[in-house]
PQR file with spaces between the fields and no chain letter, atoms N, CA, C, O and H, PARSE charges and radii, in Angstrom:
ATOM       1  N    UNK     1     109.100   96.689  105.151 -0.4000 1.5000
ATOM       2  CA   UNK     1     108.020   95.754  105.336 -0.0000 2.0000
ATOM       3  C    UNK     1     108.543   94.391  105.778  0.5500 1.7000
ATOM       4  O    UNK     1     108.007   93.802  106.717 -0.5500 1.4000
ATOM       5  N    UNK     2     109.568   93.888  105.128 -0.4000 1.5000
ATOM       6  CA   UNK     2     110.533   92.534  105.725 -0.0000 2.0000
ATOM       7  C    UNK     2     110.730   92.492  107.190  0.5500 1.7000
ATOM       8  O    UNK     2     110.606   91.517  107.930 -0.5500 1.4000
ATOM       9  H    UNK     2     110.004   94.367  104.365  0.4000 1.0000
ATOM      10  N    UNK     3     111.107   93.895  107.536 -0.4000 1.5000
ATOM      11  CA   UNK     3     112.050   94.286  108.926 -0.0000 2.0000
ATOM      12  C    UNK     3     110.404   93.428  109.910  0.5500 1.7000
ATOM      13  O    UNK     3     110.673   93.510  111.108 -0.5500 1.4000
ATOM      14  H    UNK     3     111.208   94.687  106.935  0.4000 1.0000
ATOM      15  N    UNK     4     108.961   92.722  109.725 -0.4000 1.5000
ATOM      16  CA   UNK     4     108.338   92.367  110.417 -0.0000 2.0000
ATOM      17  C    UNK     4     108.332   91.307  110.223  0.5500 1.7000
ATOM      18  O    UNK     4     107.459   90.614  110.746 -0.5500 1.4000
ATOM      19  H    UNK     4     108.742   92.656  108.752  0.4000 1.0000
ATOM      20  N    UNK     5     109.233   90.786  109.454 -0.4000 1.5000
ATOM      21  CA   UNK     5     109.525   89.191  109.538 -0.0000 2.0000
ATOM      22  C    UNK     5     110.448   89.059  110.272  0.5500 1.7000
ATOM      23  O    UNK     5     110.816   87.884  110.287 -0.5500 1.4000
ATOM      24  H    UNK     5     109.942   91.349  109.030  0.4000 1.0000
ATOM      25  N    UNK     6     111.061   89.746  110.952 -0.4000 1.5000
ATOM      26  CA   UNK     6     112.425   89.506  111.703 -0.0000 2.0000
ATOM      27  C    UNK     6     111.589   88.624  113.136  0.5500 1.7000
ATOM      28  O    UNK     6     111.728   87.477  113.562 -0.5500 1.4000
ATOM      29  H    UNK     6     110.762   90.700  110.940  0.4000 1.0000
ATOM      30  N    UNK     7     110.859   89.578  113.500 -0.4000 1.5000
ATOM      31  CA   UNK     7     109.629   89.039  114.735 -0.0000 2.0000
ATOM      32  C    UNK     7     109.785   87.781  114.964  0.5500 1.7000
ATOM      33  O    UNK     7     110.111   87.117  115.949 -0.5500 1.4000
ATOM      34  H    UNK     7     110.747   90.509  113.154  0.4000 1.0000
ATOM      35  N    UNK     8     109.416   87.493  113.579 -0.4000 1.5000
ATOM      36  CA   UNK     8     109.101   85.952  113.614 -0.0000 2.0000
ATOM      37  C    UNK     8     109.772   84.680  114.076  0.5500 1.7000
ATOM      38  O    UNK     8     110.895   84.595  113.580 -0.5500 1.4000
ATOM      39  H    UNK     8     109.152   88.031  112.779  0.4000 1.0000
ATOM      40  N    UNK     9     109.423   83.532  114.960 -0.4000 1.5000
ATOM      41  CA   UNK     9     110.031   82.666  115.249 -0.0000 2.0000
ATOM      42  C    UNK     9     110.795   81.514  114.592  0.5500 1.7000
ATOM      43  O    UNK     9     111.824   80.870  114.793 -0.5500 1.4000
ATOM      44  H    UNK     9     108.510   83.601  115.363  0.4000 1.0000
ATOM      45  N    UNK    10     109.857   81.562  113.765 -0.4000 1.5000
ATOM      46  CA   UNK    10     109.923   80.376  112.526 -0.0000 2.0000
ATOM      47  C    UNK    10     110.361   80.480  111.612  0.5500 1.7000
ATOM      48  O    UNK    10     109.987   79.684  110.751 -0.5500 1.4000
ATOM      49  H    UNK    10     109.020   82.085  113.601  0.4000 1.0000
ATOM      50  N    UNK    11     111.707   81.799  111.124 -0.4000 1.5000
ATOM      51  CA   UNK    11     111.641   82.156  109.902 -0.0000 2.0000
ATOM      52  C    UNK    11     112.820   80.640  109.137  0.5500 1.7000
ATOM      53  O    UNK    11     113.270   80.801  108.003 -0.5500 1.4000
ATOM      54  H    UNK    11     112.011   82.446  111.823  0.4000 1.0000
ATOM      55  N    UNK    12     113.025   79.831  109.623 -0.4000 1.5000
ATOM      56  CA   UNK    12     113.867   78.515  108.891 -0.0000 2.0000
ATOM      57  C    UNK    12     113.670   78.617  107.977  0.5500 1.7000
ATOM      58  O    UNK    12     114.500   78.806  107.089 -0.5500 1.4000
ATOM      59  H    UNK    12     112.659   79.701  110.545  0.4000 1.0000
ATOM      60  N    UNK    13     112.095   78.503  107.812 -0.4000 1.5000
ATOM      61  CA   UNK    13     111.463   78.225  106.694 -0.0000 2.0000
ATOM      62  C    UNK    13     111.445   78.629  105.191  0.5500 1.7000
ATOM      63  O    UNK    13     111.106   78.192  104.091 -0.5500 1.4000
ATOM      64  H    UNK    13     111.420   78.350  108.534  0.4000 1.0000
ATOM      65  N    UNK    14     112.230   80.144  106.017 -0.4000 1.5000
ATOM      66  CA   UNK    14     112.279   81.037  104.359 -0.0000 2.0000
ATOM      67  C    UNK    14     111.105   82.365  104.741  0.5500 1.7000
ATOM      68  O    UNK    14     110.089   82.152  105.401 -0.5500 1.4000
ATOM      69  H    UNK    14     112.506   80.498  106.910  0.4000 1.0000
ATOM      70  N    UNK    15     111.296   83.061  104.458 -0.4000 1.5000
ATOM      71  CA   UNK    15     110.603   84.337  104.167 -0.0000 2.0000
ATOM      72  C    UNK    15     109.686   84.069  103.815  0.5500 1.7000
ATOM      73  O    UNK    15     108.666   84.393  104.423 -0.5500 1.4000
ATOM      74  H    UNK    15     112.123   83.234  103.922  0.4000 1.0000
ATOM      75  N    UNK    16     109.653   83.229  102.467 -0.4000 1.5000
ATOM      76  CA   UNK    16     108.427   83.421  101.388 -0.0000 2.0000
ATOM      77  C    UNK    16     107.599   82.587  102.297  0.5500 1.7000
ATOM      78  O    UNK    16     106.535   83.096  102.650 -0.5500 1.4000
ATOM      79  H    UNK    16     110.481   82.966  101.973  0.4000 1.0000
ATOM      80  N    UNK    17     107.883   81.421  102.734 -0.4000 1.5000
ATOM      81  CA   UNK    17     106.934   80.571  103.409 -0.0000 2.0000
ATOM      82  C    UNK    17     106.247   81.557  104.488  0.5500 1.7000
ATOM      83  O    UNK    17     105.101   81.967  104.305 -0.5500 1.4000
ATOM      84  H    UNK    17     108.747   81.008  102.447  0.4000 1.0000
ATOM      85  N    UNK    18     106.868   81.851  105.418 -0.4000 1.5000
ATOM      86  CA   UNK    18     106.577   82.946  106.486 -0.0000 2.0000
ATOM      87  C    UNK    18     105.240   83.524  105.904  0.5500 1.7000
ATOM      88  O    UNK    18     104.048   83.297  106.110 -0.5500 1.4000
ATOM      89  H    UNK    18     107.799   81.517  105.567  0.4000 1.0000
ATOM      90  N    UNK    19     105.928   84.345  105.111 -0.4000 1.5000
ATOM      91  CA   UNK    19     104.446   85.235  104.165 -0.0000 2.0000
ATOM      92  C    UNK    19     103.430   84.340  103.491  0.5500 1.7000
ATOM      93  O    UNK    19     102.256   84.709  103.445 -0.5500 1.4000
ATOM      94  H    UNK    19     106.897   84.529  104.943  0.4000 1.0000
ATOM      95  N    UNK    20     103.767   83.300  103.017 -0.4000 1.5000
ATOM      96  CA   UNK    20     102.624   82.841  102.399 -0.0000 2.0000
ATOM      97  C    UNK    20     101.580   82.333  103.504  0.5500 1.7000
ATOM      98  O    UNK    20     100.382   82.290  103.222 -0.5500 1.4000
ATOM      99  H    UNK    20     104.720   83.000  103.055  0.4000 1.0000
ATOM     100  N    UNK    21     102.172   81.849  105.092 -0.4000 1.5000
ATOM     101  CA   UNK    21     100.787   81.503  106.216 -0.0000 2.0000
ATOM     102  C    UNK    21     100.503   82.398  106.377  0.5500 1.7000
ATOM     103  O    UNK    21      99.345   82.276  106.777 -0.5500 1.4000
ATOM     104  H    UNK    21     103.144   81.883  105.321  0.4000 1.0000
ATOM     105  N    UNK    22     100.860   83.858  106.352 -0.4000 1.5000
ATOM     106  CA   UNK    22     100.866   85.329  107.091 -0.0000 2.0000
ATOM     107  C    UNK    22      99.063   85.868  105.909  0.5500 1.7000
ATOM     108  O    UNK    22      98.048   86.554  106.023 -0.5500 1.4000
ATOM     109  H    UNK    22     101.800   83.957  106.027  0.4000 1.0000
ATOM     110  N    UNK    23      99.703   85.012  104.977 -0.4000 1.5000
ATOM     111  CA   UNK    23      98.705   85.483  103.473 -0.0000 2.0000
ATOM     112  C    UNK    23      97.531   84.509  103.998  0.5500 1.7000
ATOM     113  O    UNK    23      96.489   85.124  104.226 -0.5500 1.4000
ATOM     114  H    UNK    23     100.528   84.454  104.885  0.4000 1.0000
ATOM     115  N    UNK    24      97.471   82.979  104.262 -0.4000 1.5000
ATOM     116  CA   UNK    24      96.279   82.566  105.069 -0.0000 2.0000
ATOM     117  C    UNK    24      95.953   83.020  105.690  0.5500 1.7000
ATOM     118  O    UNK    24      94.947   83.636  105.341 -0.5500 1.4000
ATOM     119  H    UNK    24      98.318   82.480  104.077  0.4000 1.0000
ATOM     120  N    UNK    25      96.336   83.197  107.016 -0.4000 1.5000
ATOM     121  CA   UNK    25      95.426   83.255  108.225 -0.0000 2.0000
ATOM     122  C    UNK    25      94.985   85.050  107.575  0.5500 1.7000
ATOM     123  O    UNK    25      93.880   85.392  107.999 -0.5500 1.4000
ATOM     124  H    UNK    25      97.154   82.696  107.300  0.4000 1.0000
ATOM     125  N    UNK    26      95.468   85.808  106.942 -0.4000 1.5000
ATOM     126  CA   UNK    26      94.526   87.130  106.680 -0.0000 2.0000
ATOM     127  C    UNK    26      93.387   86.653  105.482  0.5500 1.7000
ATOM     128  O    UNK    26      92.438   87.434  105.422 -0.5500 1.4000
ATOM     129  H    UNK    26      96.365   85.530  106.598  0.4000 1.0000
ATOM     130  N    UNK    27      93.326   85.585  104.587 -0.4000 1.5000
ATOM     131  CA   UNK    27      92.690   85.542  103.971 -0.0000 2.0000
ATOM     132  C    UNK    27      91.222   84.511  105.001  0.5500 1.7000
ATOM     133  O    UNK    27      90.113   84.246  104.537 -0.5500 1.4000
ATOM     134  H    UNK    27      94.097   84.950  104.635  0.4000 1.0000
ATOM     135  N    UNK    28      91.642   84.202  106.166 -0.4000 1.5000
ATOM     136  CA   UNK    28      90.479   83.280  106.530 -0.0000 2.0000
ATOM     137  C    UNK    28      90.074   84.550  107.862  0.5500 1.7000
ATOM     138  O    UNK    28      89.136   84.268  108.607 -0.5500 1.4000
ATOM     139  H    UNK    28      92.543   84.418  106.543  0.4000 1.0000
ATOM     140  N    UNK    29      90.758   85.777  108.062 -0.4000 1.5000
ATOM     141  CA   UNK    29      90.099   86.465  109.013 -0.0000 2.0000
ATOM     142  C    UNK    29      89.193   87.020  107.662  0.5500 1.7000
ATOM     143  O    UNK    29      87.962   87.047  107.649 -0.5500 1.4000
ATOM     144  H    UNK    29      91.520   86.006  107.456  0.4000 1.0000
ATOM     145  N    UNK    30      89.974   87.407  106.656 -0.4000 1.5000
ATOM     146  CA   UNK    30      88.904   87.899  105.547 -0.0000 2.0000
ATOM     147  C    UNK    30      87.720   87.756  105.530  0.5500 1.7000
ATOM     148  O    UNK    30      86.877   88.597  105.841 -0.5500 1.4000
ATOM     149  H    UNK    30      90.974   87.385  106.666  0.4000 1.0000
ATOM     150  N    UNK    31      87.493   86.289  105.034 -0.4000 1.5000
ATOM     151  CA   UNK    31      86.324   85.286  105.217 -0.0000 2.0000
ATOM     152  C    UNK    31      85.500   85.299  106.408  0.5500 1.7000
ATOM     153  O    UNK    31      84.359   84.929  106.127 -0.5500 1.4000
ATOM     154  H    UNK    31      88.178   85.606  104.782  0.4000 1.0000
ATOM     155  N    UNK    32      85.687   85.660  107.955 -0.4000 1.5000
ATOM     156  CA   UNK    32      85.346   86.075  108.559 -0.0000 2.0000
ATOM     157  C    UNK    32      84.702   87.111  108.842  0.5500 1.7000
ATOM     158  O    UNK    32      83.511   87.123  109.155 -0.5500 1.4000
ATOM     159  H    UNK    32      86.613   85.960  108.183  0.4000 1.0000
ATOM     160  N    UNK    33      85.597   88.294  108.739 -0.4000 1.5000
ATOM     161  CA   UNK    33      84.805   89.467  108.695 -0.0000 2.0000
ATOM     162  C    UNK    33      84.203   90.148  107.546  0.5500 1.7000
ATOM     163  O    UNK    33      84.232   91.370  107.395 -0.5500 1.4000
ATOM     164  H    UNK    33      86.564   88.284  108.485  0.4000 1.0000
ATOM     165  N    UNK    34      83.499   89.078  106.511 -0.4000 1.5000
ATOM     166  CA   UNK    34      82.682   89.154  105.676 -0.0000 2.0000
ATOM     167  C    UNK    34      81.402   88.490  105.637  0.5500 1.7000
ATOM     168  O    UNK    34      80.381   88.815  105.031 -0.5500 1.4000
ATOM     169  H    UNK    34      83.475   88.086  106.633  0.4000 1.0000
ATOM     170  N    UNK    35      81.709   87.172  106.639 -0.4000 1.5000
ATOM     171  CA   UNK    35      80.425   86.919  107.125 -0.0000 2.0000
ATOM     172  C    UNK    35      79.887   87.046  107.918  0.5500 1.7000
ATOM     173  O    UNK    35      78.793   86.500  108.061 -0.5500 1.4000
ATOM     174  H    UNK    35      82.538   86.908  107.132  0.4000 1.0000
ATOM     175  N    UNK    36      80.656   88.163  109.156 -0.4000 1.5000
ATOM     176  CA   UNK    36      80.487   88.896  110.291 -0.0000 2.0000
ATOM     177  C    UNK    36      79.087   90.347  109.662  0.5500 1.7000
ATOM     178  O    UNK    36      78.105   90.798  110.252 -0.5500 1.4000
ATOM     179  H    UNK    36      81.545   88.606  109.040  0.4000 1.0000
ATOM     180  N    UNK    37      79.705   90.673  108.183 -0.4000 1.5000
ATOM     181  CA   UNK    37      79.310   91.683  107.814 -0.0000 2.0000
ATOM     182  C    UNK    37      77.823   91.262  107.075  0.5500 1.7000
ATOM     183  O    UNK    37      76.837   91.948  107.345 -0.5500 1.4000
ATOM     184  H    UNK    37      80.502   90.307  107.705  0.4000 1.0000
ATOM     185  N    UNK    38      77.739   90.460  106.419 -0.4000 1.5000
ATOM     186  CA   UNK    38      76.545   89.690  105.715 -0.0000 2.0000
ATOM     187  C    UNK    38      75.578   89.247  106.549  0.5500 1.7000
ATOM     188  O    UNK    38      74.389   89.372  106.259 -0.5500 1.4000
ATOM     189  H    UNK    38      78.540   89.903  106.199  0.4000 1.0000
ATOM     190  N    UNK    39      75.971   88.712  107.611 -0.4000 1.5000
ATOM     191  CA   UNK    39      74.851   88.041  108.570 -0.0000 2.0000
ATOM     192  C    UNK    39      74.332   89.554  109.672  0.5500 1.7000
ATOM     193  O    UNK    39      73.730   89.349  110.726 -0.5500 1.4000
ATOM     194  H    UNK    39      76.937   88.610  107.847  0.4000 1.0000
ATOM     195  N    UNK    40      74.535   90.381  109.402 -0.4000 1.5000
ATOM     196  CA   UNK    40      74.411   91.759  109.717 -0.0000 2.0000
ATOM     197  C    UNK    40      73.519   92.629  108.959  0.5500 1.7000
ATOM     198  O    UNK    40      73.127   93.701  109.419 -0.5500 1.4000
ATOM     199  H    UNK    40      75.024   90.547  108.546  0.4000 1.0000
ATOM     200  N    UNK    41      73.152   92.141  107.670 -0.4000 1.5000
ATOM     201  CA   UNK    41      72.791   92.962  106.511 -0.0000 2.0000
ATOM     202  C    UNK    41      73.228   93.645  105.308  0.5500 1.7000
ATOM     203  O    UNK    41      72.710   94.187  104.332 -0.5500 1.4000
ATOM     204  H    UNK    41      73.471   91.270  107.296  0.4000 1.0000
ATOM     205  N    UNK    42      74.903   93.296  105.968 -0.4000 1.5000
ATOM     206  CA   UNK    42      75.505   94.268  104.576 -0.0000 2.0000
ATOM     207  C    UNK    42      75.462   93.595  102.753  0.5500 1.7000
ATOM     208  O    UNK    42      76.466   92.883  102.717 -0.5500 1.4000
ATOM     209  H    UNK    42      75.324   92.855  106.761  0.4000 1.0000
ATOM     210  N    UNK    43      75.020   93.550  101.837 -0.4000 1.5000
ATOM     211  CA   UNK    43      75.550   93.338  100.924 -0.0000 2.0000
ATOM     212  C    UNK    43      76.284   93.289   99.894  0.5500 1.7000
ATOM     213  O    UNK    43      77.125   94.159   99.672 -0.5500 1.4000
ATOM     214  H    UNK    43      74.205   94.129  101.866  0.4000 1.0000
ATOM     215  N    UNK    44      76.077   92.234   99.081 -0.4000 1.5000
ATOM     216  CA   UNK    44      76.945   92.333   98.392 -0.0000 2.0000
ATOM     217  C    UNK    44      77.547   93.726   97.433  0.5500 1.7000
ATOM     218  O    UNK    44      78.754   93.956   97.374 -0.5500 1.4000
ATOM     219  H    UNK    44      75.394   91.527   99.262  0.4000 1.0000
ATOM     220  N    UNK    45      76.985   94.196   97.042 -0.4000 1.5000
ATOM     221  CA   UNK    45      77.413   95.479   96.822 -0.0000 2.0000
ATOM     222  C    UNK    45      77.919   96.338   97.812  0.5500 1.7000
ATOM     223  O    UNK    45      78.623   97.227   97.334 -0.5500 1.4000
ATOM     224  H    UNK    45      76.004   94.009   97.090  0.4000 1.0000
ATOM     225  N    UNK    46      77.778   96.371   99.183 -0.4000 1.5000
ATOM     226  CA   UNK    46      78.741   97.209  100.075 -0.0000 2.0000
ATOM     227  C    UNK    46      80.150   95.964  100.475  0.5500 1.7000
ATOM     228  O    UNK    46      81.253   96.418  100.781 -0.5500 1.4000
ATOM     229  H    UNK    46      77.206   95.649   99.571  0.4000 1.0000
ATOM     230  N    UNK    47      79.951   94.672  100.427 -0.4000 1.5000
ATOM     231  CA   UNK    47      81.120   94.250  100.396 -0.0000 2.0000
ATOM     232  C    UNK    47      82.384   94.454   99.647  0.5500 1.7000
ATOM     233  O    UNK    47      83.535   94.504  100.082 -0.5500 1.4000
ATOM     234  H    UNK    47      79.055   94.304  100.179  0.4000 1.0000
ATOM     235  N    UNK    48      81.790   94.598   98.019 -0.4000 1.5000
ATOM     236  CA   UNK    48      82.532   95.210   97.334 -0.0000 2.0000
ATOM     237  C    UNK    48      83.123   96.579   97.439  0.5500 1.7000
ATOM     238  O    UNK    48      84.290   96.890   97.197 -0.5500 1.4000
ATOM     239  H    UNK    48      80.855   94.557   97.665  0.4000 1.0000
ATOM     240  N    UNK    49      82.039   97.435   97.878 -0.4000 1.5000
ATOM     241  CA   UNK    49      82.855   98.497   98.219 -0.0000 2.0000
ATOM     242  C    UNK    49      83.904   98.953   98.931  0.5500 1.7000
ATOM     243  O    UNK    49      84.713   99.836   98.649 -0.5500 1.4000
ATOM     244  H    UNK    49      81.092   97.182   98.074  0.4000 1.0000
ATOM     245  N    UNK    50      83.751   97.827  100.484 -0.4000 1.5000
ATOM     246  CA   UNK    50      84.597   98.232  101.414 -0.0000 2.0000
ATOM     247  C    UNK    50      85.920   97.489  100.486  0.5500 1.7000
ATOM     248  O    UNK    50      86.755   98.364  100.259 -0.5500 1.4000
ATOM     249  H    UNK    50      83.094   97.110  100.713  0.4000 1.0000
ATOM     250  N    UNK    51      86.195   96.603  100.098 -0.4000 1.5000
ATOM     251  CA   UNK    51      86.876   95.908   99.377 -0.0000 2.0000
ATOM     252  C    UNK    51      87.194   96.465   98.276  0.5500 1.7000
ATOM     253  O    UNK    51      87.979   95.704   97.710 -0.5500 1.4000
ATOM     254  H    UNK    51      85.517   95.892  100.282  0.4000 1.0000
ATOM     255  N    UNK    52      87.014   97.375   97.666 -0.4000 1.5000
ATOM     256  CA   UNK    52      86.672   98.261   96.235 -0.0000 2.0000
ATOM     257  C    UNK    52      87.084   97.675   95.049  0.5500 1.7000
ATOM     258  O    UNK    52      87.828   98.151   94.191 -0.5500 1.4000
ATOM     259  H    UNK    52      86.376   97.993   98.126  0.4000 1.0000
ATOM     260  N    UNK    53      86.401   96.346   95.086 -0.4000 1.5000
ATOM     261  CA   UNK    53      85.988   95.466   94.100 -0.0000 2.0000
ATOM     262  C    UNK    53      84.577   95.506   93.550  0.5500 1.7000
ATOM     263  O    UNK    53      83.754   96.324   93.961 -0.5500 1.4000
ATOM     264  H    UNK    53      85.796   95.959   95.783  0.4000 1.0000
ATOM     265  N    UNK    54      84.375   94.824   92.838 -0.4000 1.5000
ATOM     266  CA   UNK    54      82.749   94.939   92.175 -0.0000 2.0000
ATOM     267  C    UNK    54      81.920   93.420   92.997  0.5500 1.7000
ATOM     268  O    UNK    54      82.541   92.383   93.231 -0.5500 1.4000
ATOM     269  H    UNK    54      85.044   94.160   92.503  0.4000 1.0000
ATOM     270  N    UNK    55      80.562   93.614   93.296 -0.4000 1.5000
ATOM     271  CA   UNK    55      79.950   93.339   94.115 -0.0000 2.0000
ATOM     272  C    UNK    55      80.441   91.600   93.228  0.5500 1.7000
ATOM     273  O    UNK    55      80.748   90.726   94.038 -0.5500 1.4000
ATOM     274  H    UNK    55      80.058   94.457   93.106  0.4000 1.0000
ATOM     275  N    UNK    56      80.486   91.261   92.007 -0.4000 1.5000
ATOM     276  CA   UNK    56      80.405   90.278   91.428 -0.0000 2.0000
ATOM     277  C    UNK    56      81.765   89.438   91.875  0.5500 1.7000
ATOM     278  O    UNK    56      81.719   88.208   91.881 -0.5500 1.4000
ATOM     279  H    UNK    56      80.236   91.972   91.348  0.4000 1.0000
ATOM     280  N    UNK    57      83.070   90.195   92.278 -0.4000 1.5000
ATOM     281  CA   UNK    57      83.982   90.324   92.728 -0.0000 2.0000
ATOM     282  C    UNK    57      84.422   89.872   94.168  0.5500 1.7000
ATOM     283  O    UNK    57      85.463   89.625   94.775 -0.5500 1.4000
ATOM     284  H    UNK    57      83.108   91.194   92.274  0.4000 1.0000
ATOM     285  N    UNK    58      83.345   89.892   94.340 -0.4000 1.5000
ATOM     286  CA   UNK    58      83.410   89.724   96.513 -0.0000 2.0000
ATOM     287  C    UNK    58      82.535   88.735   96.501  0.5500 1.7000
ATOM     288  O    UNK    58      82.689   88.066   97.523 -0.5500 1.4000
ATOM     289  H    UNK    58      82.499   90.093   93.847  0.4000 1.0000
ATOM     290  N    UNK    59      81.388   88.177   95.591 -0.4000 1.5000
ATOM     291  CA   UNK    59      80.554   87.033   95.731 -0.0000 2.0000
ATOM     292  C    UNK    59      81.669   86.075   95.231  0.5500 1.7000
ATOM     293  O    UNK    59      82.135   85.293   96.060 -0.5500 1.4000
ATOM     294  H    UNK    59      81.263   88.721   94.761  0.4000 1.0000
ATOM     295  N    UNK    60      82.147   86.054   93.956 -0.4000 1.5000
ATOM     296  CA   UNK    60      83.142   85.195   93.553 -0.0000 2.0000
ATOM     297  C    UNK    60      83.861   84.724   94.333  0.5500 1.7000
ATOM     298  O    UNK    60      83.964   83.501   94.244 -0.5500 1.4000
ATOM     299  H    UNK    60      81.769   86.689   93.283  0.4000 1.0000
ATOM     300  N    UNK    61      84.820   85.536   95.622 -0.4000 1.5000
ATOM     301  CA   UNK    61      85.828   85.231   96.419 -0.0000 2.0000
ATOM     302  C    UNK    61      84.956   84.724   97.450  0.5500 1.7000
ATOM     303  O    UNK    61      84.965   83.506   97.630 -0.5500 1.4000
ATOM     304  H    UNK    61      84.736   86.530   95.694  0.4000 1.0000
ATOM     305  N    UNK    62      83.982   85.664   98.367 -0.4000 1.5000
ATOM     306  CA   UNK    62      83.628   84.887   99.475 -0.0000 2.0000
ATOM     307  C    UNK    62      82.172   84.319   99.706  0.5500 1.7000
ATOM     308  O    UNK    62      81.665   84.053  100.796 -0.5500 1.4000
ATOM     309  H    UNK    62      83.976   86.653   98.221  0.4000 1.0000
ATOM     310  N    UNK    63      81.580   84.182   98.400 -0.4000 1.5000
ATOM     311  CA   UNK    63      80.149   83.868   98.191 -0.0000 2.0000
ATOM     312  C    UNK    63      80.182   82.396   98.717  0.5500 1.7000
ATOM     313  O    UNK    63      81.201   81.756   98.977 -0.5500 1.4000
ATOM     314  H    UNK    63      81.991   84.398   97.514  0.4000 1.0000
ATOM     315  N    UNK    64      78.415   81.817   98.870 -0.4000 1.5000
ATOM     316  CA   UNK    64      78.294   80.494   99.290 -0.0000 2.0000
ATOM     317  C    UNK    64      78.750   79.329   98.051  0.5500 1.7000
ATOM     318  O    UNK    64      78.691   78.122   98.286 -0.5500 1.4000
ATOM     319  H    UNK    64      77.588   82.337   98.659  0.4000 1.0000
C-alpha cells in the first residue's frame, strides 16, 4: 500500500503527512458524493448503508 506513495512528488514531507492530505481531499470528495447523493433523493438511511454505518452515523459526519 506504501509502494503508492513512492508516486508522489512531495514525499519531503514524510509519509504520514503525504497520507494525512491523501485522507482530506478523500474525505471532501466524501462530502461530495454525499451531497451528490441527497440532492438526488437518497437518504439518510441509504447513506448509511452504502457507507455501512447507521443512518445516525452518516447524518453526524455529513449532515447540515
Amino acid at each position: 500500500m506504501l509502494s503508492a506513495l513512492d508516486e508522489l512528488d512531495d514525499l519531503h514531507d514524510g509519509a504520514c503527512a503525504a497520507v494525512d492530505r491523501i485522507g482530506r481531499e478523500i474525505d471532501g470528495l466524501m462530502r461530495s458524493a454525499v451531497g451528490f447523493d441527497r440532492a438526488r433523493g437518497a437518504t439518510w438511511d441509504d447513506i448509511g448503508a452504502r457507507l455501512h454505518v447507521s443512518k445516525q452515523a452518516a447524518w453526524e459526519r455529513f449532515g447540515p
